[in-house]
TORKE-552546 format. One record per residue (C-alpha): residue in one letter; x, y, z. Coordinates in nm, 3 decimals. Example, Ala and Ser with C-alpha at 12.3 -4.5 7.8 and 13.67 -1.06 7.14 Angstrom:
BEGIN
   resn         x         y         z
      a     1.230    -0.450     0.780
      s     1.367    -0.106     0.714
REM end
This chain:
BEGIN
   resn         x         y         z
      x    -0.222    -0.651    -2.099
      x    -0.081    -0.600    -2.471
      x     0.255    -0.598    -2.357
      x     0.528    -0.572    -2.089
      x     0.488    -0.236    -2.048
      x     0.134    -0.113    -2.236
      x    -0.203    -0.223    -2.102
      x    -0.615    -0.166    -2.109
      x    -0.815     0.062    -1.862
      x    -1.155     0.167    -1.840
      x    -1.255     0.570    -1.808
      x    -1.564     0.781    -1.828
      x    -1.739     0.497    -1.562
      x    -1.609     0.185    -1.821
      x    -1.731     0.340    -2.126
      x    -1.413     0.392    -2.312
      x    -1.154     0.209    -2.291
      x    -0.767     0.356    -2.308
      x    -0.464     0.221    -2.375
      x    -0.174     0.307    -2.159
      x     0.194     0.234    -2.186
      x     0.437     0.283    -1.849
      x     0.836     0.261    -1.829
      x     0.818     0.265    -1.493
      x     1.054    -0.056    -1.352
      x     0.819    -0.112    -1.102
      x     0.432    -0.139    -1.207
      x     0.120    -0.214    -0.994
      x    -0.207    -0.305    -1.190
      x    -0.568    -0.382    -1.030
      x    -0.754    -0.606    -1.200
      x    -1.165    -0.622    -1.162
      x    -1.290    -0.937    -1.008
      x    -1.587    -0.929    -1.264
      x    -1.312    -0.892    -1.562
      x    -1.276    -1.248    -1.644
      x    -1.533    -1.530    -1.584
      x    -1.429    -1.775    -1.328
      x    -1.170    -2.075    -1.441
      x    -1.287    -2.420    -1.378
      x    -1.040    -2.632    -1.129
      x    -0.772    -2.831    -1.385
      x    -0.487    -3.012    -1.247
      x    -0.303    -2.916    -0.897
      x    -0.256    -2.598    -0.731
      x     0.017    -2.368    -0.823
      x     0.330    -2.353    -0.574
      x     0.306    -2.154    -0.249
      x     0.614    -2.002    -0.147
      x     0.707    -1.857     0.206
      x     0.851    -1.527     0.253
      x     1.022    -1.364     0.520
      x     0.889    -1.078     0.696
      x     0.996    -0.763     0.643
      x     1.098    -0.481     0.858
      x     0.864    -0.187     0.979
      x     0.899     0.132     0.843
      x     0.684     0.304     1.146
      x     0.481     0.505     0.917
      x     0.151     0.299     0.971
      x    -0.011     0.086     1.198
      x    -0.237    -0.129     1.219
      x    -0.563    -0.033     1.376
      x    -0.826    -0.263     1.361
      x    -1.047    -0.536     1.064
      x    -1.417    -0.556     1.119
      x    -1.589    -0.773     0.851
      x    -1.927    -0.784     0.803
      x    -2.102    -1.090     0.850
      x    -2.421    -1.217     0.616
      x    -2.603    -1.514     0.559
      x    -2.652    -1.408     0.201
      x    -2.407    -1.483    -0.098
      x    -2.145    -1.226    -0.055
      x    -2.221    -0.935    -0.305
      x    -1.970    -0.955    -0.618
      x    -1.984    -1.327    -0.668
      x    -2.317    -1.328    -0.611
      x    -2.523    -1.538    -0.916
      x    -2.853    -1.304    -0.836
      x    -2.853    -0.943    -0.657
      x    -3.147    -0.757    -0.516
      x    -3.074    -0.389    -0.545
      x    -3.259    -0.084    -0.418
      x    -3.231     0.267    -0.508
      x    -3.403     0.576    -0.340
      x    -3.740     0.506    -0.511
      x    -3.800     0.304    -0.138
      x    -3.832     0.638     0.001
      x    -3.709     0.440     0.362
      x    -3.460     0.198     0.529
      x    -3.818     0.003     0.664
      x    -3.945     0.016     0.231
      x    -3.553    -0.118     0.137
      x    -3.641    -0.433     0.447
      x    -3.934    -0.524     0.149
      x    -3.682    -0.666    -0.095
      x    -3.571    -0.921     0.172
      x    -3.797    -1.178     0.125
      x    -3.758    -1.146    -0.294
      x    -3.410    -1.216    -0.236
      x    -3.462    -1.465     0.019
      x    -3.641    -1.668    -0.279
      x    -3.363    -1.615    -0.527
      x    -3.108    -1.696    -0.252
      x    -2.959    -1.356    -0.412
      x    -2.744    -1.051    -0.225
      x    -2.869    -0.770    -0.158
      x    -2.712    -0.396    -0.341
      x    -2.821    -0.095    -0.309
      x    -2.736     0.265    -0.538
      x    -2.541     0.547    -0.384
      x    -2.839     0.771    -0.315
      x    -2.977     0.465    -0.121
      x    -2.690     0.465     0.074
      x    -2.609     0.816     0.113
      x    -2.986     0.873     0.255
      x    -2.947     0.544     0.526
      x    -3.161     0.298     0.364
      x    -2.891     0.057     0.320
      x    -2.514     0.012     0.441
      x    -2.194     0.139     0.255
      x    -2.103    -0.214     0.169
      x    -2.410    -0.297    -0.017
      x    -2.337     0.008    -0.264
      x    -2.311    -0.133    -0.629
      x    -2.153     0.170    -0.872
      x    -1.832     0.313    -0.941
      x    -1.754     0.483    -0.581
      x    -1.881     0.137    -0.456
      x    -1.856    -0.273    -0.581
      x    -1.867    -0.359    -0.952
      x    -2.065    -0.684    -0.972
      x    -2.149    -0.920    -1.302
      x    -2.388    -1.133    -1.182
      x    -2.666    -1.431    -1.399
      x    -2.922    -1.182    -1.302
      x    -2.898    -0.833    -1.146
      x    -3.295    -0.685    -1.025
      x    -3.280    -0.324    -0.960
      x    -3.628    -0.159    -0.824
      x    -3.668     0.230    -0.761
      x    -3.295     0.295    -0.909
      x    -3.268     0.597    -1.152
      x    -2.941     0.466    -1.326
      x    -2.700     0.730    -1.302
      x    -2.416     0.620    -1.519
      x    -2.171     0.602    -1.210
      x    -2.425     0.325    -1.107
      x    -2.431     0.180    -1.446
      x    -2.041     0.132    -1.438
      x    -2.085    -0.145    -1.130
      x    -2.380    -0.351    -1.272
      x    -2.373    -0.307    -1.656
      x    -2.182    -0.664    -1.723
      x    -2.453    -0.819    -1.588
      x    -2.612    -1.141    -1.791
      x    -2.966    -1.044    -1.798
      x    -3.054    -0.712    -1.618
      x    -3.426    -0.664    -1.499
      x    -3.571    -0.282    -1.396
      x    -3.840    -0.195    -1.203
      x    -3.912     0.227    -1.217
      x    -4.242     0.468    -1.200
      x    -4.043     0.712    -1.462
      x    -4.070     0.554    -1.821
      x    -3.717     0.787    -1.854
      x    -3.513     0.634    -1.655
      x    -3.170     0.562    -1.766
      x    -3.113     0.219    -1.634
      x    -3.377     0.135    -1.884
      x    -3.116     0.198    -2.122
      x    -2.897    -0.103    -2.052
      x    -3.201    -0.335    -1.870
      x    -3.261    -0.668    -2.089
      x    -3.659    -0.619    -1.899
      x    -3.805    -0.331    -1.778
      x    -4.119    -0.245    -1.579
      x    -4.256     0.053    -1.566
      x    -4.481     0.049    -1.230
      x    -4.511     0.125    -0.894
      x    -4.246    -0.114    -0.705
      x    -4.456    -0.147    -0.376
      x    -4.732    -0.324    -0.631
      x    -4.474    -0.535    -0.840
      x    -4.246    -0.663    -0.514
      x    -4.510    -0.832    -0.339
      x    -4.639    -0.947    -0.671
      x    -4.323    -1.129    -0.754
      x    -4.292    -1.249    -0.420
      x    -4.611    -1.476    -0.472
      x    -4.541    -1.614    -0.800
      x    -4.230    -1.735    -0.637
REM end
């Protein structure tokens, strides 16, 4: 925020940033959870305040809340995440990066096209049409690293690739990158751990 009524926001998938000014009276910002780094507990809590209900409008309802339950670290405040991409080839190839992240007690991500082909489940999807995440270490193995991808994972500390095709953009913006044959490098890692 530079002001009351001008603030900061990310286009083109968080590679420009624009500044925007609004008059409106009444404005409603969304803030990314990865924007700031955590704050340390100081002092007491601030106030809580009751408010009263207010009426319904009868233009919605309420229909149901399913949450999905994981014994790994839930995916954006995750310190490490395991992600797959559609160089598995298969949701029984994506089940081989559960015992990697069982070692790094890390949670597990997954790219769009991983998702969109039913290797892995809509909330796993790390990207811009999915959850932006900023963890100590991201691992991504058989992910291309289309941009919209790129825009969920690139504030990561220390990024680590893993791709047959020495081309692939998420080299771009990975600290290490392998270029191999993940079915030989996951099992690999697995043992030195």
């Amino acid at each position: 925020m530079l002001g009351i009524d001008t603030f900061e926001r990310p286009i083109y998938a968080g590679n420009v940033v624009a500044t925007v000014q609004s008059t409106d009276t009444t404005k409603v910002l969304t803030v990314r959870t990865t924007a700031f780094d955590a704050v340390t507990k100081q002092g007491a809590s601030a106030p809580i305040e009751q408010l009263p209900p207010v009426a319904d409008f009868g233009k919605s309802c309420f229909v149901s809340h399913a949450m999905a339950k994981s014994e790994r670290p839930e995916l954006t405040s995750a310190n490490v995440v395991i992600a797959g991409g559609r160089g598995l080839g298969s949701a029984e190839n994506f089940a081989l990066l559960n015992p990697l992240a069982d070692k790094l007690n890390a949670a597990l991500g997954a790219s769009r096209a991983a998702v969109d082909a039913g290797y892995a489940p809509n909330d796993w999807q790390v990207g811009q049409t999915g959850k932006i995440v900023a963890p100590q270490l991201y691992m991504a193995f058989g992910i291309s690293g289309a941009i919209q991808h790129l825009a969920g994972m690139k504030d990561s500390t220390v990024i680590v690739a893993v791709n047959k095709d020495p081309d692939a953009p998420i080299f771009s913006v990975a600290d290490y990158g392998l270029v191999g044959d993940l079915f030989e490098v996951i099992p690999q890692l697995i043992e030195k751990l």
